[in-house]
C-alpha positions in Angstrom: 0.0 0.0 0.0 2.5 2.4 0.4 3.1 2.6 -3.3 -0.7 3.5 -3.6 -1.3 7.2 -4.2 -5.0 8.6 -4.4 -6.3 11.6 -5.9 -9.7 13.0 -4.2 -10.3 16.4 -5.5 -11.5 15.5 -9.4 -14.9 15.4 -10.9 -14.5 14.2 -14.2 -11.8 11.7 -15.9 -9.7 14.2 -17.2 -9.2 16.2 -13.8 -8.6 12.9 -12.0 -6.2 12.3 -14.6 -4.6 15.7 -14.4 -4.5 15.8 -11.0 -3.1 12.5 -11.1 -0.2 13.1 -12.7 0.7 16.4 -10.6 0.5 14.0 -7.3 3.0 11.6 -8.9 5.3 14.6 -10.3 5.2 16.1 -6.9 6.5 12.9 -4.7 8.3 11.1 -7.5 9.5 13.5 -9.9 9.7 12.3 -13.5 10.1 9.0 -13.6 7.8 7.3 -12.2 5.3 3.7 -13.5 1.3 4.4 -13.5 -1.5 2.6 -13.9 -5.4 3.4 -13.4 -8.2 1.2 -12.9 -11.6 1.9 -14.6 -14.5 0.1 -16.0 -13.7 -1.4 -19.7 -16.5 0.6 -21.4 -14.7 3.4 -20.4 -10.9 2.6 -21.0 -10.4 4.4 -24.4 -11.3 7.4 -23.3 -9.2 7.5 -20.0 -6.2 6.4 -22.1 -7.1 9.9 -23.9 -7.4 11.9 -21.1 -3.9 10.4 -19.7 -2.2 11.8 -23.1 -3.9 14.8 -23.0 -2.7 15.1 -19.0 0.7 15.0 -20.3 1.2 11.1 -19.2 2.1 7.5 -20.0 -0.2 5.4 -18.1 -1.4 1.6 -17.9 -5.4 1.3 -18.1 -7.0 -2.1 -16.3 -10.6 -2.4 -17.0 -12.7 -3.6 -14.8 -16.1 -5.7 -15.5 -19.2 -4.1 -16.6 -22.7 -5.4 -16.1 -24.1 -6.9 -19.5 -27.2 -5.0 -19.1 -25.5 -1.6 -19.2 -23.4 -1.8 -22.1 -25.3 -0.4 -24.9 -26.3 2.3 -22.7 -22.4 3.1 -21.9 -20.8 2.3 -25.0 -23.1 4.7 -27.2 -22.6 7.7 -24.0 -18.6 6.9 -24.7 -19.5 6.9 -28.6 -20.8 10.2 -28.6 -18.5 11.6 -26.0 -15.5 10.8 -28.1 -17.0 12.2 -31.2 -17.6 15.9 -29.1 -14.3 15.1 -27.6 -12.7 15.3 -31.3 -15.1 17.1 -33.1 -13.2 18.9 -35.4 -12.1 16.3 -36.8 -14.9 14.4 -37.1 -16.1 17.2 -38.6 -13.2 17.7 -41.3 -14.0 13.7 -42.1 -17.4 14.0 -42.3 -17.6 17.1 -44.1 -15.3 15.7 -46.6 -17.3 12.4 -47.1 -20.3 14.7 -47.7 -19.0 17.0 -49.6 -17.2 14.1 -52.3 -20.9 12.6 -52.2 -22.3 15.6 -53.2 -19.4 16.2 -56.2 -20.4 12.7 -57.5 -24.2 13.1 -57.4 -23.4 16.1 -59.5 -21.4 14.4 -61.5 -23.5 11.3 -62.0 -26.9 14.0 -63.0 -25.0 15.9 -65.5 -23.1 13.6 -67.2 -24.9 10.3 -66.8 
């Protein structure tokens, strides 16, 4: 346990993530070996937030009740698409945008 540090002050993922990694900068300096536990649904997306916190760290999923998962993965779905919307944006924008060249295309000259 004594290689156990907790971080109590966060309210979402990426503060517990940010806070995290100040806690282990402060007592351990730069080098250091992390890893977080979470549920599996939700393991991409706190692998984000540890890059985006400025981080290598080790997810370990934990199990998720079968009933919940469509509820959880399509609340991760759309959370990653807001998350990286512009370019989700640029990609669908583009796929739209080639669709609409080629039903041009296709009408006038077919």
């Amino acid at each position: 346990m004594e290689h156990t540090l907790t971080e109590a002050r966060s309210v979402n993922t990426f503060q517990n993530m940010l806070y995290s990694k100040q806690i282990m900068d402060s007592v351990k300096g730069s080098e250091y070996n992390s890893i977080f536990t979470t549920n599996n649904f939700h393991l991409f997306k706190a692998s984000l937030y540890t890059k985006n916190a400025g981080f290598k760290s080790q997810g370990i999923g934990s199990k998720t009740a079968l009933y919940y998962w469509p509820n959880a993965m399509i609340r991760e779905y759309i959370t990653i698409v807001v998350i990286q919307r512009k370019r989700h944006t640029l990609i669908g924008g583009t796929i739209l945008g080639f669709s609409v060249l080629l039903a041009i295309f296709s009408f006038l000259f077919l």
